[in-house]
N, C-alpha and C positions, 0 to 999 in steps of 0.2 A: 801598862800603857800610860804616857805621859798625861795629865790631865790639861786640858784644853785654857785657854782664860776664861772664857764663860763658866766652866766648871770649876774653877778658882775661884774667882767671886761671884758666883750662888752658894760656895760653900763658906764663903768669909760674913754673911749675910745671917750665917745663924750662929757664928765663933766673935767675929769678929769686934772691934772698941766702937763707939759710939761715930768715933769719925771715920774709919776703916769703913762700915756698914753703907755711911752714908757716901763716900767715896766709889764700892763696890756697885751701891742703888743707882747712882748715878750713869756708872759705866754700863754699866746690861742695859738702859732704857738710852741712852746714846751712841751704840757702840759703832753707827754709822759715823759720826763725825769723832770720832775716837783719834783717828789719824793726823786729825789738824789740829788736836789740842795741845798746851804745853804744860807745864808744871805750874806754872804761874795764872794761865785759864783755868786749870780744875781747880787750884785753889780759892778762883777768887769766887767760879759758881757754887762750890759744894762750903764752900763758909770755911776753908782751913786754911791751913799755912802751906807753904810752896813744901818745906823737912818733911811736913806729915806726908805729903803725897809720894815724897821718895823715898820715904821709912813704909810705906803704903806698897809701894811696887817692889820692896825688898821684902815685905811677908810674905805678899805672894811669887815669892821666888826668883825675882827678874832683879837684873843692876842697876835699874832707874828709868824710866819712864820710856826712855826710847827705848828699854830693852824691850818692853812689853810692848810698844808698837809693833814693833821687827818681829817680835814672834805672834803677834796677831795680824802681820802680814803673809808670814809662810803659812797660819791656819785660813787665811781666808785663801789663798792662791795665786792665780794672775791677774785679780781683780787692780785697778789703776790704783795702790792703796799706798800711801807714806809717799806722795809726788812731792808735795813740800817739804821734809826732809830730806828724801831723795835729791835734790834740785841744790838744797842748801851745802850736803855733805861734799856733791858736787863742786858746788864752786869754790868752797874749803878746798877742797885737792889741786884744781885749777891754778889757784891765786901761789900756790908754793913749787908752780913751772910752768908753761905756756899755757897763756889764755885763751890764745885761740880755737880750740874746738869748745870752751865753755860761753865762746862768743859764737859758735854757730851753732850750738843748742840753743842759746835764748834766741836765735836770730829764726831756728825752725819751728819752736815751742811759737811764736810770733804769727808766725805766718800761718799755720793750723789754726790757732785760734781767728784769725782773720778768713782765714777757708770755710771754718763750719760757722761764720755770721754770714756768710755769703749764702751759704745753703738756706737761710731762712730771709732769703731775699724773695721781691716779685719778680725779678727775671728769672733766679733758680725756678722759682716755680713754673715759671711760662715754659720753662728750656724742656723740665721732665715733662709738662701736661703734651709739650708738641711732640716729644721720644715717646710715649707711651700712645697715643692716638694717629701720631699721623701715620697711611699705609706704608712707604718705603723708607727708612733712614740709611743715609752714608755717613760714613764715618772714615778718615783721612787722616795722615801723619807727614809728614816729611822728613828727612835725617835720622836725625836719633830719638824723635818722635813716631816715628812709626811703628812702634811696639806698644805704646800708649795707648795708639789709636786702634788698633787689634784687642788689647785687652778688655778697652768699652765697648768694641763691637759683637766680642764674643761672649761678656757679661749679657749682654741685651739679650744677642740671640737665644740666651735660654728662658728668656721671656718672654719674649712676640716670634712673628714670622717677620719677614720683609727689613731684616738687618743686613745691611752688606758693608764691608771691605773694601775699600776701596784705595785704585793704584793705579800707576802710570803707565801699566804693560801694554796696553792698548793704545797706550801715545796720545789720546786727546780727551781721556773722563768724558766721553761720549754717553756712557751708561748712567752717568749724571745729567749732566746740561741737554741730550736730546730726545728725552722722554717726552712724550706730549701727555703721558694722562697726568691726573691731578694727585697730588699729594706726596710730596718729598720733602726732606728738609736734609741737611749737611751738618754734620761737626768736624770742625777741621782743630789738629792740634798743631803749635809752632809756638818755637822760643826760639830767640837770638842766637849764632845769626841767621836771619828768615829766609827760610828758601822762597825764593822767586816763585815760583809754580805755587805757591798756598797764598800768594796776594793776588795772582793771575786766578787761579779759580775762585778767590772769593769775588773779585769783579765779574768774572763770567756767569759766578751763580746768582748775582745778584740783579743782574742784567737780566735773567731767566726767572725771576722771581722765586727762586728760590731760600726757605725762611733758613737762614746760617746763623750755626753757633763757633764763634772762634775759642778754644782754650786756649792762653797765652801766658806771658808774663808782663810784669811792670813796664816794661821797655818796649812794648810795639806800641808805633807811635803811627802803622797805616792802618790798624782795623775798624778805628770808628767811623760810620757811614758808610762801609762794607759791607758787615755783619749786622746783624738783628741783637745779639748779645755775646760781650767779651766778656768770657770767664775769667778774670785773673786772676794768680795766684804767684807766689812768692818764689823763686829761684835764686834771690845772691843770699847766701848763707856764709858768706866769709872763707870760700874754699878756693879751692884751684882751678873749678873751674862752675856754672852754674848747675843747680839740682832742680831738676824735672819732675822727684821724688813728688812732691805736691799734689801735681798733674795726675797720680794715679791717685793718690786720696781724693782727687774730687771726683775722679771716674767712680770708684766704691760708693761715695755718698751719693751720685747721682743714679747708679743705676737701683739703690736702695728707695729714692724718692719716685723713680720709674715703677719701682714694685708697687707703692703704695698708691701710689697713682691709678694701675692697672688693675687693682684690689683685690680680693680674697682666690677670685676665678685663674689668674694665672699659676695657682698651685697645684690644677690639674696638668698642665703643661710642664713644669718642674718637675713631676712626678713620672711623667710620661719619659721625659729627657733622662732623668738616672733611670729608669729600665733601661732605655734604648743605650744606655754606654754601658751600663752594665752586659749588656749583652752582646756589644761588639767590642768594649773596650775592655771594662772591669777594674775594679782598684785591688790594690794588696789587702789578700787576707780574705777576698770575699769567696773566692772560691772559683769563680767565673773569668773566662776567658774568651778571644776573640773565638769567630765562628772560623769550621772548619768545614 
């Protein structure tokens, strides 16, 4: 069996030249930031020349520095490992025929990063403390938003009671706006162009006091003084037409701050819910089937 890089250099550590050793000592006790260093980093921390460190990756068996990256990214797995190389080789292949989808990587790469500063905002936090406490939440879509709005809904549900779906089949969101007991709140999803009906009920629920969260994009220009908090998040990526994709990474991040919110007690609930699918539903492989 092939021998590992770790097991490379722990063995160059008792073989190896005075700079090799020191080379090797270095890598085992950094092997986290291993990926973002270059030939010209390791040489300047470990006191050598940029040749020794490629003469260095050629003992142990690799053709130069990125080889050993790459292959100490297939032994770690799917961990996020070689992004910056990854990102760089990228735009090398880019630049020699259209640039445009390496214009809507850095345009999504963007906007993620701008998603998860959002989640460590005061309104994220307001938005999960009110999803995790208050008794009923709705949760709404319109267009091609309403798969969106089902995915957060049915994330939640397996973490509280009192999640619902919500939809126009009823003709007036009556199960919304005419509730007299206390404690609801709303999240409505819409991106351009906005349906009518998710500006009408954000007036209605707010008229009704009820505390709304709008998901949206850069481009609505009627939810503030609507809503209680705009989530936005990033849709022109330089394509054909705008991505929504976002919308579900903040759904994931928020119903994650929901969990942590709700703290360690919702994991008998979780627990409870894979029995009960297990037992009328069942996944491959488990053995279990619906009831008969």
């Amino acid at each position: 069996m092939p021998q590992t890089l770790r097991q490379r250099l722990q063995a160059c550590l008792a073989t190896g030249s005075k700079a090799d050793k020191a080379l090797a000592s270095y890598m085992l006790a950094q092997m986290a930031s291993l990926p973002f260093e270059t030939a010209a980093s390791l040489a300047e921390k470990v006191a050598v020349s940029e040749p020794t460190v490629g003469r260095f990756c050629r003992t142990l068996g690799y053709r130069s520095l990125k080889d050993l990256k790459a292959s100490l990214a297939e032994e770690i797995g799917d961990r996020p490992w070689l992004i910056s190389d990854r990102l760089r080789d990228f735009q090398q292949r880019s630049l020699a025929g259209d640039d445009q989808i390496a214009r809507s990587l850095q345009l999504e790469i963007a906007g993620l990063v701008r998603l998860y500063e959002l989640a460590q905002s005061e309104e994220w936090k307001r938005v999960a403390r009110r999803l995790a406490q208050t008794p009923r939440v709705y949760v709404t879509g319109f267009q091609t938003e309403r798969g969106l709005a089902q995915y957060l809904a049915n994330q939640l549900q397996y973490l509280r009671d009192g999640v619902h779906l919500v939809d126009l089949a009823a003709g007036n969101f009556s199960e919304v706006l005419l509730s007299e007991e206390e404690g609801r709140c709303l999240v409505i999803f819409e991106a351009r162009r906005y349906s009518r009906m998710a500006k009408v009920l954000a007036e209605q629920a707010k008229q009704a006091g009820i505390p709304t969260t709008l998901v949206t994009d850069s481009f609505c220009d009627w939810g503030r003084g609507l809503v209680d908090e705009m989530l936005v998040v990033s849709t022109d990526f330089n394509q054909f037409w705008d991505s929504t994709a976002h919308m579900a990474s903040l759904s994931t991040l928020l119903v994650n701050a929901v969990f942590v919110e709700m703290g360690p007690q919702v994991e008998r609930r979780l627990d409870r819910m894979a029995t009960l699918y297990g037992r009328f539903t069942g996944h491959v492989g488990d053995g279990s089937g619906p009831l008969t």
